[in-house]
N, C-alpha and C positions, 0 to 999 in steps of 0.2 A: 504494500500500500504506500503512497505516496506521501509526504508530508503535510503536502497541502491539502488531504483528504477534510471529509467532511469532519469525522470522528477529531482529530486532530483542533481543527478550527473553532470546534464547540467546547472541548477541553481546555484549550487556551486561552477562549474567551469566559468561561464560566469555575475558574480553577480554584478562584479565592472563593467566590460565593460558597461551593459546594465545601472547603476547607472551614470556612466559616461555621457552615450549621454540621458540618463534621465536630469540629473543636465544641459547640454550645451542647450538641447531644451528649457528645462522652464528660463534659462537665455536670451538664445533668444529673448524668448515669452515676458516676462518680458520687455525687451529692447524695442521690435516692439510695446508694450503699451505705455510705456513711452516716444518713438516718435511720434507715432499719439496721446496722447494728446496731446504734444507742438504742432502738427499743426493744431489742430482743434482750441489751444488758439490762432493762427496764423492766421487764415483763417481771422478771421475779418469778413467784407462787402460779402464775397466771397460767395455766395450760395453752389455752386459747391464744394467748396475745404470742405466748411463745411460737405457738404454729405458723401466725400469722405473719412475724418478725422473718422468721425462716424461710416460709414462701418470698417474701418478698425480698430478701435476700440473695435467693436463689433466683430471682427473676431478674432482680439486677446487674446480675453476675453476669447471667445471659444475654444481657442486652450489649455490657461489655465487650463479650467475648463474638459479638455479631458484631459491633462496632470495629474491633478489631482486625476482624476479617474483612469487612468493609472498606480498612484503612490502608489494606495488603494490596487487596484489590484495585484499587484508586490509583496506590502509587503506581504499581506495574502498568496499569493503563497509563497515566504519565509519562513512565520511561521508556514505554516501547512505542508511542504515538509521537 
């Protein structure tokens, strides 16, 4: 493919934007981990709030770890466009 391809053209024009709401989501994510630890260290006696801390925990993690792959993705499309 050529350099001056389409794929190319829209990646260079749209690089920061997309880096942008890449950086604000993994801040995000980051932040929603580091509140449901505090409440999971919170929960105490609570069964319930425990489960729930942990679920969302676990969802946060995941959201990371999509974010991450997303971040793999992106750049290798960078460096080979």
């Amino acid at each position: 493919m050529a350099s001056d391809g389409h794929l190319a053209t829209l990646l260079d024009s749209g690089a920061w934007l997309i880096q942008l709401v890449y950086g604000l989501m993994m801040v995000v994510s980051i932040v929603a981990l580091i509140i449901n630890i505090t409440k999971l260290a919170l929960s105490g006696g609570n069964p319930s709030a425990r489960s729930e801390a942990i679920r969302n925990i676990l969802i946060a993690g995941g959201c990371l770890a999509v974010l991450g792959g997303l971040g793999i993705i992106f750049f290798l499309l960078l460096s080979f466009f």
